[in-house]
C-alpha positions as CSV (number, residue, x, y, z in Angstrom):
1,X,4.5,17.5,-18.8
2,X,2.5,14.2,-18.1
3,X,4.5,11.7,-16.6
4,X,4.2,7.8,-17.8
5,X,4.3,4.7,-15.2
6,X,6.2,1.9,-17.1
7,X,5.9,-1.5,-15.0
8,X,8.6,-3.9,-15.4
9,X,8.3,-6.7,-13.3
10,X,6.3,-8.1,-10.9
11,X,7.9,-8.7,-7.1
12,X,7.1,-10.3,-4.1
13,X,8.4,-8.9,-1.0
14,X,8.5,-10.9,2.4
15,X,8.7,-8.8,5.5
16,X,9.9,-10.2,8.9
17,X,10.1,-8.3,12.3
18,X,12.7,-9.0,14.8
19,X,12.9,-12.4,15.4
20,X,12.3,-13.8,18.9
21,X,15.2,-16.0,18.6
22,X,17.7,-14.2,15.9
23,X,20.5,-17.2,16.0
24,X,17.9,-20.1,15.8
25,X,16.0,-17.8,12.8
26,X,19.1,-16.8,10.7
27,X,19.9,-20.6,10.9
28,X,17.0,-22.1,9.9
29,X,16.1,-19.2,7.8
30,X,19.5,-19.1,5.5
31,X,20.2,-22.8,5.4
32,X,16.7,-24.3,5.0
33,X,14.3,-21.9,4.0
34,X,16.1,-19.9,1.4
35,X,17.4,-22.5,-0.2
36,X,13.5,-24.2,-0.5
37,X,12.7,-20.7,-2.2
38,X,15.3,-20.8,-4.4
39,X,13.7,-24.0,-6.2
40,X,11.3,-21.9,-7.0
41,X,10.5,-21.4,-11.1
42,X,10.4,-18.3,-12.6
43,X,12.5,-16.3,-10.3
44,X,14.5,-13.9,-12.3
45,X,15.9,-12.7,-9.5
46,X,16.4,-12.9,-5.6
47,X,17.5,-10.7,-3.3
48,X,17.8,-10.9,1.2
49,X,18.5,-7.5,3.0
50,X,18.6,-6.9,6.9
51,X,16.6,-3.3,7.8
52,X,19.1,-1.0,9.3
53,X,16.7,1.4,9.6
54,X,12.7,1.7,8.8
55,X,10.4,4.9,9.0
56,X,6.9,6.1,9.4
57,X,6.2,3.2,11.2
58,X,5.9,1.3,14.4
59,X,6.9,-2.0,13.4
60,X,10.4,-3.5,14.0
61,X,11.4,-4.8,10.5
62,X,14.2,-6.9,10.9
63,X,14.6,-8.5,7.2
64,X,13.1,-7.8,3.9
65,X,13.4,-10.2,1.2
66,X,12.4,-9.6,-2.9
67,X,11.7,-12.3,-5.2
68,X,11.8,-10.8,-8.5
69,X,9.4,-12.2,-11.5
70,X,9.3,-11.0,-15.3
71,X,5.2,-10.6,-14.9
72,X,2.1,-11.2,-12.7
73,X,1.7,-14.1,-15.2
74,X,5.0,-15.6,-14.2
75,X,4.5,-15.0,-10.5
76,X,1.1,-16.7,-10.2
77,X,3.0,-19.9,-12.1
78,X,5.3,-20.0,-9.7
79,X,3.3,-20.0,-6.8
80,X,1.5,-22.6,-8.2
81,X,4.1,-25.0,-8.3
82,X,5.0,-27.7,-6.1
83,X,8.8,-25.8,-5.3
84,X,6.5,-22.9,-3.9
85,X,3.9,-25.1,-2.1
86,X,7.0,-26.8,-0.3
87,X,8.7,-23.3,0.5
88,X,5.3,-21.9,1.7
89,X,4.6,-25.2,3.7
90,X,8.3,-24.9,5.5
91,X,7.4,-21.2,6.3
92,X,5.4,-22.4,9.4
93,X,8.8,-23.7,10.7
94,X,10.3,-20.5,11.0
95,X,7.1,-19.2,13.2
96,X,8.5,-20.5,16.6
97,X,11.4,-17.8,15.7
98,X,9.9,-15.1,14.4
99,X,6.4,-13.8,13.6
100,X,4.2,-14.5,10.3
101,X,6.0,-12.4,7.5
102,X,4.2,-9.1,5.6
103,X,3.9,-10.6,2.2
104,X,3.3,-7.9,-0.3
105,X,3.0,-8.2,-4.3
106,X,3.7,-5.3,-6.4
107,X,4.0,-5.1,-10.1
């Protein structure tokens, strides 16, 4: 039986340790930040999730957040823009909360 990969989308997902200062980061994070990102074109969908748990490995993920895209065309577009400029300019406001996020893109 040979088994197909079929690839649907392209996503981005943000990864952020525990915050130093979880009040201050939530704040800034939920009422500045996320809404920057949601200006963002070519989002077909969005999606914020606090880790209750993470395994296999040592660091201590705190939030994980997934911008969805309907390609790797559409996704480098976006992050071209100037909505995604702005967000990615922002995110070195959020640095004297937390740490620099793991930014991975998957397709």
């Amino acid at each position: 039986m040979t088994r197909e990969w079929i690839y649907y989308m392209a996503k981005m997902i943000i990864m952020y340790e525990q915050p130093m200062d979880k009040v201050g980061f939530e704040k800034y994070y939920f009422d500045v930040h996320v809404p920057l990102g949601k200006k963002i074109p070519n989002i077909t969908n969005n999606s914020v999730h606090h880790v209750i748990q993470s395994q296999n490995t040592n660091l201590d993920l705190y939030l994980i957040t997934v911008l969805e895209f309907e390609n790797m065309e559409k996704l480098t577009e976006a992050f071209a823009s100037p909505e995604a400029k702005a967000a990615e300019e922002d995110g070195v406001n959020l640095f004297k909360y937390v740490n620099p996020p793991i930014i991975t893109i998957v397709e």
